[in-house]
C-alpha positions as CSV (number, residue, x, y, z in Angstrom):
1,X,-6.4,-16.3,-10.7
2,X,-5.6,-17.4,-7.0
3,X,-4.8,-14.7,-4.7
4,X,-6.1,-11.6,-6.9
5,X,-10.3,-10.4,-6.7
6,X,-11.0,-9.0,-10.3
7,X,-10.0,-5.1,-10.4
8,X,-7.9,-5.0,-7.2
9,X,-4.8,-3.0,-7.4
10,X,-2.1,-4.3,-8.3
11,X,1.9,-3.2,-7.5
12,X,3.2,-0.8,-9.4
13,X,6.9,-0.5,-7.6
14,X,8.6,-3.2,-4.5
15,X,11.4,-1.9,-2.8
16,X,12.7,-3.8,0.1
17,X,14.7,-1.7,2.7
18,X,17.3,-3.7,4.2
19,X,17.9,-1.2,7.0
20,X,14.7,-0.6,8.5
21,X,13.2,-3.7,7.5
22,X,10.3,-2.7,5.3
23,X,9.1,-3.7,2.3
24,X,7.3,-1.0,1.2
25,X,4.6,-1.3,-1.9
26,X,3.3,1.3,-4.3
27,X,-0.2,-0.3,-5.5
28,X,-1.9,1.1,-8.7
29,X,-4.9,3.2,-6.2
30,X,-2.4,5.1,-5.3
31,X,-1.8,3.5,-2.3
32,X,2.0,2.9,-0.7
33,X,2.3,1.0,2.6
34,X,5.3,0.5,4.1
35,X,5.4,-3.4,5.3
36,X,7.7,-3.8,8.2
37,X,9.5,-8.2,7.7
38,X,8.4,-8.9,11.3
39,X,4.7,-8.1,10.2
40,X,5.0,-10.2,7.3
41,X,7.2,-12.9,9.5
42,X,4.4,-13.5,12.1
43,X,1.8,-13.0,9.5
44,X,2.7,-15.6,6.9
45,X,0.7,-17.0,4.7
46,X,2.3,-20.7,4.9
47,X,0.9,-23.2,6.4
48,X,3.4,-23.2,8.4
49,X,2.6,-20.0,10.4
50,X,-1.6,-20.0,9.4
51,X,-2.3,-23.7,9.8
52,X,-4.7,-25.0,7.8
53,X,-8.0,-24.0,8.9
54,X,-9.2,-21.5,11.8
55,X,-7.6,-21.6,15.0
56,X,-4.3,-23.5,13.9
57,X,-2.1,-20.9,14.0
58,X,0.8,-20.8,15.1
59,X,1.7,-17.7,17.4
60,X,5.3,-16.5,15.9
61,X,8.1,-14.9,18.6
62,X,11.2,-13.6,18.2
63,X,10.7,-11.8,14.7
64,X,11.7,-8.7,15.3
65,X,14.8,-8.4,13.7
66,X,14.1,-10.8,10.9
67,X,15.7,-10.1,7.5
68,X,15.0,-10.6,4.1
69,X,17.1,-12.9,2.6
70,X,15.4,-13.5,-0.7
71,X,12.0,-12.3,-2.8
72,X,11.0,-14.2,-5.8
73,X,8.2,-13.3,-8.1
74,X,5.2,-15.8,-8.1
75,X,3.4,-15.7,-11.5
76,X,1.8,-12.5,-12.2
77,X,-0.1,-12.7,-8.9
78,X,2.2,-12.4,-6.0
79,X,5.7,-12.5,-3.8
80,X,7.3,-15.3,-2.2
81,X,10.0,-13.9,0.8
82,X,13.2,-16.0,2.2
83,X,13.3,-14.7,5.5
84,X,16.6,-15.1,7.6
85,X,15.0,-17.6,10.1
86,X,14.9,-19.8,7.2
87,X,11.1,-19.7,6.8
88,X,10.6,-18.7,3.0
89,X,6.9,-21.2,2.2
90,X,4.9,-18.2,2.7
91,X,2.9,-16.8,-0.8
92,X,2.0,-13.2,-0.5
93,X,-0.5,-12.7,-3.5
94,X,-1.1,-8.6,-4.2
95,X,-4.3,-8.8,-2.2
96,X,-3.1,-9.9,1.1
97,X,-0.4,-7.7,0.8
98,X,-2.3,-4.8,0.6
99,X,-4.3,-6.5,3.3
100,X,-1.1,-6.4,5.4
101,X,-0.1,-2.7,4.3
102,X,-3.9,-1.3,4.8
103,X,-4.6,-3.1,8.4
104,X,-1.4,-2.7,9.9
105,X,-2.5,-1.3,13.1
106,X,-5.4,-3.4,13.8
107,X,-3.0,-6.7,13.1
108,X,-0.1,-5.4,15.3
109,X,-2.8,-4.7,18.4
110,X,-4.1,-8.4,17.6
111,X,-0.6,-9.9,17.3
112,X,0.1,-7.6,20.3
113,X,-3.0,-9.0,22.1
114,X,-2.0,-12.6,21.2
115,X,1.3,-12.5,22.7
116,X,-0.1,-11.2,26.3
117,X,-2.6,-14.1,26.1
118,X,-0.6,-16.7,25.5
119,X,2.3,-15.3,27.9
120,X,5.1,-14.8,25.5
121,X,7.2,-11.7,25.2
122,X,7.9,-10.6,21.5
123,X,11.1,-11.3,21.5
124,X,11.1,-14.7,23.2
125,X,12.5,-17.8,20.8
126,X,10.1,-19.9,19.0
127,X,9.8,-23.0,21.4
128,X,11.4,-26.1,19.3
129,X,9.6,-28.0,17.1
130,X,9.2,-31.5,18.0
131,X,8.6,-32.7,14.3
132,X,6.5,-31.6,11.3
133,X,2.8,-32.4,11.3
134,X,2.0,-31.3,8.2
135,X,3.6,-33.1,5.2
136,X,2.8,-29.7,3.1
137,X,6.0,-28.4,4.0
């Protein structure tokens, strides 16, 4: 099935904390990671946020205090998040986000690293879209 390798865990328990802005995980290894929604925000899935193929992303800014509005099931497979900046076409199968729970620290210092390269402060405004390229979404 998309999004799943055969025997990876799987969650066991989601619990989204509104107040500190985590979604935090419980995966059947064990394993509980506590997801802050900015992490997910800037590292959605959607074509949107990832492009569609290797250096098309799109750096995300002013995410830190992004909510979760909404988080529907997907199959048997994975998560889809309504964020409150409207952006809810991200997929989050189990395996990315474990991906996202396990390798927290190395993709905050790259998001981190991104953001001095390009110039942007964290908490600057995404810059206005002009129009959609993509008829995906």
């Amino acid at each position: 099935m998309a999004g799943l390798q055969a025997g990876a865990p799987t969650p066991q328990a989601i619990t989204v904390h509104s107040q500190s802005r985590v979604l935090e995980v419980t995966f059947s290894d064990g394993a509980t990671f506590r997801i802050p929604f900015e992490l997910m925000r800037v590292y959605s899935p959607s074509a949107e946020v990832a492009g569609h193929g290797p250096g098309q992303e799109v750096l995300q800014t002013g995410k830190r205090q992004v909510e979760l509005a909404g988080l529907e099931p997907v199959g048997n497979y994975a998560i889809q998040p309504a964020f409150s900046d409207g952006h809810d076409s991200g997929i989050f199968s189990w395996d990315y986000l474990y991906f996202l729970g396990s390798q927290q620290d190395k993709l905050w210092a790259d998001y981190t690293a991104r953001l001095a390269a390009a110039g942007v402060e964290r908490d600057a405004p995404m810059p206005e879209k002009a129009g959609k390229a993509c008829g995906s979404h």
